[in-house]
Each structure stands twice: as C-alpha cells, then as structure tokens.
TORPA-4810 file (N, C-alpha, C, O; in nm, 3 decimals):
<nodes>
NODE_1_0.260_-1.984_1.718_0.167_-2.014_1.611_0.076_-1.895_1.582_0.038_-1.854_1.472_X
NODE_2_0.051_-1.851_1.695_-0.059_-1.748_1.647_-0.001_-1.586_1.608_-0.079_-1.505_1.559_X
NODE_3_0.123_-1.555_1.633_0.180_-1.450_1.612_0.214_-1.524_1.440_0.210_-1.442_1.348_X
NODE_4_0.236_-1.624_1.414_0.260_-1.587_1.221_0.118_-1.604_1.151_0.104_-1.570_1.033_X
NODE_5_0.032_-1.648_1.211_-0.101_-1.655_1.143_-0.134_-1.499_1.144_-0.203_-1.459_1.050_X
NODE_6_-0.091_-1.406_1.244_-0.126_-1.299_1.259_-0.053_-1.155_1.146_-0.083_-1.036_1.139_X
NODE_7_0.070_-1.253_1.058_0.133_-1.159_0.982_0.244_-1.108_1.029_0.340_-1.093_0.953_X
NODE_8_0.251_-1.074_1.155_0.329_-0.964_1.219_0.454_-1.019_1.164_0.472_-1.141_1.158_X
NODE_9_0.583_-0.891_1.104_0.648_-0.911_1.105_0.765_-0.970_1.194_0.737_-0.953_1.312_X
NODE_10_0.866_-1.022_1.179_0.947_-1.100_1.280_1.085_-0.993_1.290_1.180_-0.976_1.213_X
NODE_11_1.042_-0.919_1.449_1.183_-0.844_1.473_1.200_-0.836_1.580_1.117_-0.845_1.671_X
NODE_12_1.332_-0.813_1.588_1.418_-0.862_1.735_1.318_-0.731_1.850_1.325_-0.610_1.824_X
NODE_13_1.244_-0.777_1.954_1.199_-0.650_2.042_1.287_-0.608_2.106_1.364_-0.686_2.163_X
NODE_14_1.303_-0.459_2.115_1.378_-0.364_2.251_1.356_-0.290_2.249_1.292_-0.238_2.158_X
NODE_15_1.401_-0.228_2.365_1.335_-0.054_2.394_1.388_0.002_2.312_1.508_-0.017_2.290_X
NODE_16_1.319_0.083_2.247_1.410_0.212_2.162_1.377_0.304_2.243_1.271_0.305_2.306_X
NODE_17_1.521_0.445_2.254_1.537_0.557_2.341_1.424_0.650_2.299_1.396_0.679_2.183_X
NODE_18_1.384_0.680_2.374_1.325_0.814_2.399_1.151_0.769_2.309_1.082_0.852_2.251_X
NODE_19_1.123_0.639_2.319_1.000_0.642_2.287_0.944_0.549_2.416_0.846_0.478_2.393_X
NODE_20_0.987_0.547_2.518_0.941_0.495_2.645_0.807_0.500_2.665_0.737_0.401_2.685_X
NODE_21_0.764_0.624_2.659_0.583_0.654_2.670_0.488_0.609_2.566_0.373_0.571_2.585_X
NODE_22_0.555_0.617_2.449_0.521_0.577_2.398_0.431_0.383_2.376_0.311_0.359_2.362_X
NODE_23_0.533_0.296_2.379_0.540_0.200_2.427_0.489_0.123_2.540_0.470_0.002_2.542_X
NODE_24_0.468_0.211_2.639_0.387_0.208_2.765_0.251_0.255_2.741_0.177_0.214_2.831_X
NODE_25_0.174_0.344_2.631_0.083_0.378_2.595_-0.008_0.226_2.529_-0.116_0.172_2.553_X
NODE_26_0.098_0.204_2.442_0.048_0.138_2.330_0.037_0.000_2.410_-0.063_-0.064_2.378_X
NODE_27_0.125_-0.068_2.518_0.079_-0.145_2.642_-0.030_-0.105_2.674_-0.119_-0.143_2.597_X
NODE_28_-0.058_-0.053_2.744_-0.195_-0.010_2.784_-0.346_-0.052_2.699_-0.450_-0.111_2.727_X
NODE_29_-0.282_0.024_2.567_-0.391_-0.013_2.460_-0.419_-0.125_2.444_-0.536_-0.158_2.421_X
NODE_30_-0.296_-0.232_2.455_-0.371_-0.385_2.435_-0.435_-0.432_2.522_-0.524_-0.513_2.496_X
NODE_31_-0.401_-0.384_2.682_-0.478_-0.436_2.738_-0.609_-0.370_2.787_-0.667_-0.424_2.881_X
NODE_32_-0.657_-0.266_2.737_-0.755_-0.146_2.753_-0.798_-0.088_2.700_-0.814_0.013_2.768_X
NODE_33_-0.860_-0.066_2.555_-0.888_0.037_2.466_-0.929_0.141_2.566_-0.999_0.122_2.665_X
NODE_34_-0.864_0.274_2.518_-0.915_0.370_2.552_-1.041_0.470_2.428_-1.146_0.533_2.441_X
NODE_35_-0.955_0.433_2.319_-1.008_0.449_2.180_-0.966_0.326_2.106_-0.856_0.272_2.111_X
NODE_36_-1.049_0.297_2.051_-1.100_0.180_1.939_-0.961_0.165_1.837_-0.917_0.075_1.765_X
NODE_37_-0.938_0.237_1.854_-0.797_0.313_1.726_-0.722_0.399_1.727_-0.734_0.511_1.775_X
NODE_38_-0.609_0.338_1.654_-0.466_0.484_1.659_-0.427_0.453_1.553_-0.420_0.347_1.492_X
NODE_39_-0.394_0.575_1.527_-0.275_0.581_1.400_-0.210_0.637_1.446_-0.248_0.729_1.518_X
NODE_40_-0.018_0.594_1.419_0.097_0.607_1.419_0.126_0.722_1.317_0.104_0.702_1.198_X
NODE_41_0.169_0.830_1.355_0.194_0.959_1.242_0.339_0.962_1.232_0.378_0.938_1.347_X
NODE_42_0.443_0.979_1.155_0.538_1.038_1.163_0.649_1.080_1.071_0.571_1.109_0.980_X
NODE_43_0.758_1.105_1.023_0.869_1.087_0.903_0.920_0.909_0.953_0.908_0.844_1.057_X
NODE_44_0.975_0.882_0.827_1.030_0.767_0.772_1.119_0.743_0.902_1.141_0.840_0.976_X
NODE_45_1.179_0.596_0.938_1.232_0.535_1.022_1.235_0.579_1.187_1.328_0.541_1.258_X
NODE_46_1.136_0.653_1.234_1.096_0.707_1.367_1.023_0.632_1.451_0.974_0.668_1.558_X
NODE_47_1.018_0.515_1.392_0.969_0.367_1.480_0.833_0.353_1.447_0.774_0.272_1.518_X
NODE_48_0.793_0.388_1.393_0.647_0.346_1.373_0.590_0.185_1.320_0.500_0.117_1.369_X
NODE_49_0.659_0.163_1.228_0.617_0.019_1.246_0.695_-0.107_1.334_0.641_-0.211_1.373_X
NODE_50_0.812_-0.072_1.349_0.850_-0.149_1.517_0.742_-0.097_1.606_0.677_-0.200_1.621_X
NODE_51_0.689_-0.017_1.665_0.564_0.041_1.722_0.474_-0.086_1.688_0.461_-0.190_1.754_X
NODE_52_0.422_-0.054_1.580_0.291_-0.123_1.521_0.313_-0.269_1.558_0.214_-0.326_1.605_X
NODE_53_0.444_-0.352_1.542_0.486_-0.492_1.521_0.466_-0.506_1.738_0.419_-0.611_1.781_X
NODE_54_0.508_-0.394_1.839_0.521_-0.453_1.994_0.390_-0.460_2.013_0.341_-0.532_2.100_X
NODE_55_0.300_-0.363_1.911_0.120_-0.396_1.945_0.096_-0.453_1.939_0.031_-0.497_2.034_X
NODE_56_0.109_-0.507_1.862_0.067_-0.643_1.761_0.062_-0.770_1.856_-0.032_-0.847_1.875_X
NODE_57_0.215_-0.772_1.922_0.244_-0.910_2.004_0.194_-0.875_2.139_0.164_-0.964_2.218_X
NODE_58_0.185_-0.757_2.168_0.114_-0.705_2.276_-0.045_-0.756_2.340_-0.089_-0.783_2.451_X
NODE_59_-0.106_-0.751_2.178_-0.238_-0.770_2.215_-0.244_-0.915_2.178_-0.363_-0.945_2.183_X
NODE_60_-0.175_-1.016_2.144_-0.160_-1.164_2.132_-0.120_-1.198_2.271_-0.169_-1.301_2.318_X
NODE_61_-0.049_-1.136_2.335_-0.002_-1.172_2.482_-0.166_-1.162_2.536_-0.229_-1.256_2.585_X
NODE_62_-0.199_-1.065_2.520_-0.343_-1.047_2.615_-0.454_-1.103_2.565_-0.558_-1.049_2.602_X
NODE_63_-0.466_-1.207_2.482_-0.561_-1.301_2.407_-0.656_-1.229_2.301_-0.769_-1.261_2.265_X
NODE_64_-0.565_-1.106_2.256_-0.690_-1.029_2.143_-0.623_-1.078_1.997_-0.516_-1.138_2.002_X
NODE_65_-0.677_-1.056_1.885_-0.606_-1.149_1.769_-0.634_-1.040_1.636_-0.736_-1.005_1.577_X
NODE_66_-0.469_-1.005_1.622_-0.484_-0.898_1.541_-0.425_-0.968_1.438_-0.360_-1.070_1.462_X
NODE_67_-0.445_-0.907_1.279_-0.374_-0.949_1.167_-0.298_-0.832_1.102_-0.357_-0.724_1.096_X
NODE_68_-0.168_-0.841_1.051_-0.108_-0.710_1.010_-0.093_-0.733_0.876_-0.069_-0.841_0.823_X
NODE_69_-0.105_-0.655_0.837_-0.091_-0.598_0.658_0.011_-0.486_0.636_0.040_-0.394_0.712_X
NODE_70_0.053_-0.513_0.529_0.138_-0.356_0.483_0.041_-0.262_0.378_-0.025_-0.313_0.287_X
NODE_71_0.043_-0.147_0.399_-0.067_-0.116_0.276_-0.039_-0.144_0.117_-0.133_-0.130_0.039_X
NODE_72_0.087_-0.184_0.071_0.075_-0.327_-0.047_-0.017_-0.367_-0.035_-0.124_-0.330_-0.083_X
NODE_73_0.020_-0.499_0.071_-0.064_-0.608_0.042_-0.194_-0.576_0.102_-0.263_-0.677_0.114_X
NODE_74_-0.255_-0.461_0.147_-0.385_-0.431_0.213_-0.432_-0.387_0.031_-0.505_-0.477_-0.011_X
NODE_75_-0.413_-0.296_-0.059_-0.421_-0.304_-0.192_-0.411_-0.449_-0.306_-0.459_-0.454_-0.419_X
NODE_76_-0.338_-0.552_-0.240_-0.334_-0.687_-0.283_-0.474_-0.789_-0.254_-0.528_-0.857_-0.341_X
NODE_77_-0.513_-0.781_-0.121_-0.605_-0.799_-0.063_-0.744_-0.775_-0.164_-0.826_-0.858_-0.205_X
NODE_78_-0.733_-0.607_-0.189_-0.846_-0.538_-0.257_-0.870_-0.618_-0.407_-0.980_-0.666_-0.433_X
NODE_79_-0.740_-0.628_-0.518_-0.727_-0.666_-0.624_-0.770_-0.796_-0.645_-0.830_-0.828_-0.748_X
NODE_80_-0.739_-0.892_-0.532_-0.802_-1.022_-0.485_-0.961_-1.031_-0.489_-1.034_-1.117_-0.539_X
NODE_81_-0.983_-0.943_-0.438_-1.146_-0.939_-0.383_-1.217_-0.894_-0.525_-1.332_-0.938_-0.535_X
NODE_82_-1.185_-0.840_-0.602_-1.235_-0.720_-0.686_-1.257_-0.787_-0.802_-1.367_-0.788_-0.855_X
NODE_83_-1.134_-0.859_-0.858_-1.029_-0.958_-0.945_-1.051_-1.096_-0.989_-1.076_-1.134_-1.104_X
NODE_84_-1.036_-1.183_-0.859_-1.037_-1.281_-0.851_-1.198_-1.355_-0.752_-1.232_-1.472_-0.738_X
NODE_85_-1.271_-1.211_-0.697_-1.408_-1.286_-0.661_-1.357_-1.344_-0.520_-1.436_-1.425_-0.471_X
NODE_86_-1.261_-1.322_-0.457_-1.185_-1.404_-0.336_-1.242_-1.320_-0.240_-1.176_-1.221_-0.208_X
NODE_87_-1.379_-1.343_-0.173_-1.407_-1.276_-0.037_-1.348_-1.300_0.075_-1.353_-1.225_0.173_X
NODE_88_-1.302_-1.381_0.071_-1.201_-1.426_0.209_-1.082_-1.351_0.226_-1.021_-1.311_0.325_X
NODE_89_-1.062_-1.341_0.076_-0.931_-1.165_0.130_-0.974_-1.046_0.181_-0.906_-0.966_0.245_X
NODE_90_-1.113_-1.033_0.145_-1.125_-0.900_0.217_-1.206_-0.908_0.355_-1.186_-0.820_0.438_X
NODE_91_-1.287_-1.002_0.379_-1.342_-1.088_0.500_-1.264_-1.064_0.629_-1.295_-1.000_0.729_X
NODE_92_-1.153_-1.131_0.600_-1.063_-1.161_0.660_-1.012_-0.978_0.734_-0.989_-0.962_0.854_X
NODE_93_-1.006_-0.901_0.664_-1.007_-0.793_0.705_-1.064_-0.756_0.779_-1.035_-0.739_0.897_X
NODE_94_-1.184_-0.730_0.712_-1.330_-0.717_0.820_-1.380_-0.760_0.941_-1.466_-0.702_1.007_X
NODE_95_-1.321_-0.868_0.970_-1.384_-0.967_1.085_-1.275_-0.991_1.172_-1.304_-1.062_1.269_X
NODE_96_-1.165_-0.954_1.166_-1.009_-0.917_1.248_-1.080_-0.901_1.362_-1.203_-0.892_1.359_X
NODE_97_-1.017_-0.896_1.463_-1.034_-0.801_1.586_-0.968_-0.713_1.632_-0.998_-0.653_1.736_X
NODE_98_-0.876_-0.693_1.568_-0.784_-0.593_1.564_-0.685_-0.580_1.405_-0.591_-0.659_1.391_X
NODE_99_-0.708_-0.508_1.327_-0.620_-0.489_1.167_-0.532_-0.404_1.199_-0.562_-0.290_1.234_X
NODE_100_-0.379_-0.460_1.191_-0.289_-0.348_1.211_-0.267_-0.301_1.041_-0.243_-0.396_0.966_X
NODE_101_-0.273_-0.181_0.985_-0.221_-0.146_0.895_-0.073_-0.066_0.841_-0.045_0.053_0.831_X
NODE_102_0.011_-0.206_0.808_0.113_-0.069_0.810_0.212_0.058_0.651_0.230_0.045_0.530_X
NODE_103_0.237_0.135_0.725_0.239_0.234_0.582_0.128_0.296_0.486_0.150_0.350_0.378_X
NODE_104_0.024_0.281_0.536_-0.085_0.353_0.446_-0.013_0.503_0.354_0.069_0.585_0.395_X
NODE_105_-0.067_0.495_0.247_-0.022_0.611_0.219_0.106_0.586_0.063_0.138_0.648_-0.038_X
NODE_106_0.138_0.465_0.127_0.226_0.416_0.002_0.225_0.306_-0.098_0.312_0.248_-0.163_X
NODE_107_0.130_0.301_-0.091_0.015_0.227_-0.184_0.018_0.249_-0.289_0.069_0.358_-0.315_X
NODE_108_-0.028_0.171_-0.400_-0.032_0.252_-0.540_-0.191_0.205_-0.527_-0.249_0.108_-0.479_X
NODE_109_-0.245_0.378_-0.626_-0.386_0.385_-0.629_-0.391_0.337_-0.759_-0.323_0.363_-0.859_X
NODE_110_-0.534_0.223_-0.727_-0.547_0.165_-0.825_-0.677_0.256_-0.865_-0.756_0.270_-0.771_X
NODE_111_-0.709_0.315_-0.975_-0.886_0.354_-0.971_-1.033_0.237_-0.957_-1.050_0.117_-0.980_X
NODE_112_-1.097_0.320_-0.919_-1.258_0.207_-0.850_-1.156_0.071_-0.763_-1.217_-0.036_-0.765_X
NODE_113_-1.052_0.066_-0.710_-1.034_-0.036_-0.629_-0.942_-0.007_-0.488_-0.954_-0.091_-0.399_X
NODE_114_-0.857_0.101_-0.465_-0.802_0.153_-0.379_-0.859_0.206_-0.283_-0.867_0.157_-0.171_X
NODE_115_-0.914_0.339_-0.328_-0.986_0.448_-0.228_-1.115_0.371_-0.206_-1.130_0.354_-0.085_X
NODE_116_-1.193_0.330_-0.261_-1.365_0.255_-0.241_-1.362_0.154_-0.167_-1.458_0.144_-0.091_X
NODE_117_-1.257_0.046_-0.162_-1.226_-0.073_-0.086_-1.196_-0.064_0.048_-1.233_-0.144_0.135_X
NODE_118_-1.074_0.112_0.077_-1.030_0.142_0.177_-1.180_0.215_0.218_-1.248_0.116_0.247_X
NODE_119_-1.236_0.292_0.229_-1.366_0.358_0.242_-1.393_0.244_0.305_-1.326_0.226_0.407_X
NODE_120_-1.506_0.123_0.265_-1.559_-0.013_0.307_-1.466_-0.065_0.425_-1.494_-0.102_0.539_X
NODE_121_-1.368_-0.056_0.370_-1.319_-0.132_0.497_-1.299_-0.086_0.636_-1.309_-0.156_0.736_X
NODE_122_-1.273_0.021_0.633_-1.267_0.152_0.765_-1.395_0.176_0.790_-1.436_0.184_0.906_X
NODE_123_-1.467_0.187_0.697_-1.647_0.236_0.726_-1.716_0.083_0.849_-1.772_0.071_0.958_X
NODE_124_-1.668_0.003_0.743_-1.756_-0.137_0.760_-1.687_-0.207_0.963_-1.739_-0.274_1.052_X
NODE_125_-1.555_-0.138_0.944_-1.489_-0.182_1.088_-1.544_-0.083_1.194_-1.570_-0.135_1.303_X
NODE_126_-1.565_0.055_1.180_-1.634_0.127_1.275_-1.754_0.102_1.273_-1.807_0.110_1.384_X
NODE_127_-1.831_0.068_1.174_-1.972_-0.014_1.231_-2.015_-0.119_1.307_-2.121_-0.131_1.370_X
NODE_128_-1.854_-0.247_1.287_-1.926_-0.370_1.342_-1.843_-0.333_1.523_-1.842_-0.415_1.614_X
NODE_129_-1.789_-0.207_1.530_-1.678_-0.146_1.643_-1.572_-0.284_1.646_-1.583_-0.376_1.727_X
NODE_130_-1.466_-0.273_1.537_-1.405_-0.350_1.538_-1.250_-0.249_1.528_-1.242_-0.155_1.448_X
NODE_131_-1.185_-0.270_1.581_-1.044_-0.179_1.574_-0.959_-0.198_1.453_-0.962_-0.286_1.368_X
NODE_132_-0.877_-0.086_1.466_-0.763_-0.039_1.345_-0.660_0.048_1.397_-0.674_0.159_1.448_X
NODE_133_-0.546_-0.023_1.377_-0.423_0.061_1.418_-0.332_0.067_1.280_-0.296_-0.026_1.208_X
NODE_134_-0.301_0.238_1.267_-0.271_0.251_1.121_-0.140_0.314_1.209_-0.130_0.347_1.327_X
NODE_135_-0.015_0.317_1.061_0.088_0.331_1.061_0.126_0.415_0.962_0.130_0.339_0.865_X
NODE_136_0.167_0.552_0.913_0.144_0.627_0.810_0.297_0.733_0.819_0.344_0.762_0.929_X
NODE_137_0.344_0.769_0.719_0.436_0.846_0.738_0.360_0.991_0.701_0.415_1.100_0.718_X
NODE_138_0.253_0.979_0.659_0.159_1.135_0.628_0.115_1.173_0.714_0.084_1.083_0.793_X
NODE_139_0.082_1.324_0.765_0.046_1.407_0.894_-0.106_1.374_0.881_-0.144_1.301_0.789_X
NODE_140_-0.215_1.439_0.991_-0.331_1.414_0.934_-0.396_1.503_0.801_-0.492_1.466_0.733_X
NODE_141_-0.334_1.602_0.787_-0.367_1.695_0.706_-0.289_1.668_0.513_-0.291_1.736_0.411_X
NODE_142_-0.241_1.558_0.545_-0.224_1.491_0.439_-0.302_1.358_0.403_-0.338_1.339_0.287_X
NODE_143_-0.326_1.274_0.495_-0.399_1.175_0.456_-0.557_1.225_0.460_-0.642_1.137_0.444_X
NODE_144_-0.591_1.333_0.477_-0.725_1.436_0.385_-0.675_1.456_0.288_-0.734_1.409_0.191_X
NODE_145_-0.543_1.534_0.259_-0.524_1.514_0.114_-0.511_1.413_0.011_-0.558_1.445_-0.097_X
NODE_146_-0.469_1.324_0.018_-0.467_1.193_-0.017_-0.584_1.111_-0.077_-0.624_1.069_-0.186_X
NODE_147_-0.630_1.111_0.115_-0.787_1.012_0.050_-0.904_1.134_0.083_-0.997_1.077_0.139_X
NODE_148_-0.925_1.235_0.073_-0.999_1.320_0.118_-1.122_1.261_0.232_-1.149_1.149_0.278_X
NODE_149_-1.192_1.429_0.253_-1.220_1.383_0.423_-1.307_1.274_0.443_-1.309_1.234_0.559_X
NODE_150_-1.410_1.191_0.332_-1.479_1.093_0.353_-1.395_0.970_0.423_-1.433_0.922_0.530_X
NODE_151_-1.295_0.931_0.364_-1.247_0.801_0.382_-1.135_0.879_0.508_-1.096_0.799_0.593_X
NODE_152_-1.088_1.012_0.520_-0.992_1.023_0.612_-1.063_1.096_0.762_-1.014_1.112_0.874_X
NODE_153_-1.181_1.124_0.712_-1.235_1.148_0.881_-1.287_1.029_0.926_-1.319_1.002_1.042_X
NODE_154_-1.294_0.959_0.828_-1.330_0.872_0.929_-1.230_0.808_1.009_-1.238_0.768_1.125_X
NODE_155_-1.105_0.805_0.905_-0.995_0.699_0.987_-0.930_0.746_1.127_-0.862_0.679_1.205_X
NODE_156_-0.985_0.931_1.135_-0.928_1.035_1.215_-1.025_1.076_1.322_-1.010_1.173_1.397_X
NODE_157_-1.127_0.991_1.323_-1.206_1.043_1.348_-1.212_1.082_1.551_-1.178_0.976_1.604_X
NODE_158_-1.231_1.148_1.622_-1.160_1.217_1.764_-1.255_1.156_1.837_-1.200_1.108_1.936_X
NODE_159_-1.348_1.139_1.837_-1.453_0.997_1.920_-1.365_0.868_1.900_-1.355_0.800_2.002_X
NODE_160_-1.320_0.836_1.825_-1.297_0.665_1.823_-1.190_0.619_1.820_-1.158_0.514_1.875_X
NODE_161_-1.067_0.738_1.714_-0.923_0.723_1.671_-0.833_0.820_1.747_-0.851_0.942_1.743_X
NODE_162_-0.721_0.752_1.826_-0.613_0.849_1.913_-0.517_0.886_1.814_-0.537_0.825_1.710_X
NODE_163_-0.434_0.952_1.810_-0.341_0.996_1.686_-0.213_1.005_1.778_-0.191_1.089_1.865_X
NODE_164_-0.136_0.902_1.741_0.006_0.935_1.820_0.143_1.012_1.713_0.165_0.940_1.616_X
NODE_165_0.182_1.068_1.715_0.313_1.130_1.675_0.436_1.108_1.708_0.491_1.148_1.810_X
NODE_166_0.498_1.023_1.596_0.664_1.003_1.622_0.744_1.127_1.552_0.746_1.161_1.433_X
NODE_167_0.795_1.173_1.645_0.931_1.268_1.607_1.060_1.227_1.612_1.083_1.133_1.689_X
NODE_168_1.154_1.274_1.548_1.321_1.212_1.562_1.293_1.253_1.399_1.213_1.299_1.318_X
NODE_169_1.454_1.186_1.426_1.548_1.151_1.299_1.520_1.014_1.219_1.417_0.951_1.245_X
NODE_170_1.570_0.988_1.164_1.592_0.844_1.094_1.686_0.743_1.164_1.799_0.721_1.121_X
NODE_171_1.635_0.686_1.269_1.673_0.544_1.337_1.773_0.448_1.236_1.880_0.411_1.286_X
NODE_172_1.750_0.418_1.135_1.810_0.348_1.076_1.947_0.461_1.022_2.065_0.428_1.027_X
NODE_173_1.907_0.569_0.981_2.076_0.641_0.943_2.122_0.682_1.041_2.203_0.774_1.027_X
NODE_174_2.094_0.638_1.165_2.220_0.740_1.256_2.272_0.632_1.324_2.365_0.648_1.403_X
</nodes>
C-alpha cells in the first residue's frame, strides 16, 4: 500500500552489473543520511532511475516515506498549483520526507511557472531540511546551464547534496 501511494514506479528489482557500489551506497542512504540529498548524474539508460525506484523502496523498507515524480508530472504538479489554485499539489511536495525526482531536465519550460516553482520547491525543502533525490541525464555544469546557479546551486549544493555518477552504455540497447 504504501509503495503505490508513494508513486514509485513498478519494476522487477535486480542487481545490475557493475553498479554494486553503487546500490550499496544508496542502501546506506536510506538507512543513514549522510547528506540530505543526491542527485543521480549520467547519459540515458545507465540506471539511474532503476537507481532512484531501489531508493525509493529502500527507504519504505526503513519506515521513511518518499513520493516519486517524473519531472513531467513535477511541472504538472506546478500548472496545478499555479492554474487550478490546487495547493495540495504542490504541498504535497513540500512536506514529503523524502521527493524522489525523476529526469529533471526534461521538462518543458513553462515561463513564470517552471524555473520559479522549481526554485520554491528546492529552496523551501532545504529550509524545512527535508530531502531530495534527483535523477538527471545533465552533468552538473549543465543543470547551471539550464536552470542557472540560483535554482542549481542550490540543488548542488556540497554541504547538503552528494552527486553520484552513472557511467556505461545504454542498458537497454545492448
């Protein structure tokens, strides 16, 4: 029950090769923050959101209660709030105890509702010290380009956010 209230997508778990440490890291994290936050860096199909999805159930195993979004519907969320006056879509963000975000970066920017919403919401979660685990196929030196350094130091920020790096190929074409 509480893993679909939580979003997480539904996929078969197993080890994938050669991200062992990985996986054992991100264990750790659910049951230990070391930092408040990580983002997942890497090229397309290098596991990052299978990553994001063993956290997810990771930290439900250990009684913490995360909700996952894709950055769509984290932009759906915003249009809701903005739109329709629906604070409970963006609330709901805010008051998580853990927001997994996945794919940032592939979003469509909406103007005055994309970048300002994401700002608030990253700003407003390191204030109340509430966590965020992002999932991004952009390096960090792109998601400054992107959302420049207001909204991206913070998400990067080396006090609070760990930055993990997936390398490989494309999992799904080989």
């Amino acid at each position: 029950m509480i893993i679909e209230m939580s979003g997480l997508p539904k996929l078969k778990m197993k080890a994938v090769k050669g991200l062992d440490e990985i996986y054992a890291n991100l264990a750790g994290y659910a049951v230990k923050y070391k930092k408040p936050n990580v983002v997942l860096t890497g090229d397309t199909g290098t596991g990052k959101t299978y990553a994001l999805t063993y956290l997810g159930t990771e930290l439900i195993e250990n009684k913490k209660f995360p909700l996952y979004t894709t950055a769509f519907g984290l932009v759906d969320r915003f249009k809701k709030f903005v739109f329709e006056r629906d604070e409970l879509a963006f609330r709901e963000l805010l008051e998580v105890e853990v927001l997994l975000i996945d794919d940032l970066g592939t979003e469509p920017r909406i103007p005055n509702i994309t970048d300002e919403n994401l700002y608030n919401l990253i700003n407003e979660r390191l204030l109340a010290k509430r966590s965020f685990v992002i999932s991004t196929n952009l390096s960090p030196a792109q998601l400054i380009d992107r959302y420049g350094e207001r909204i991206a130091g913070r998400i990067l920020a080396k006090e609070t956010t760990s930055v993990v790096k997936f390398d490989g190929k494309d999992m799904r074409l080989s």
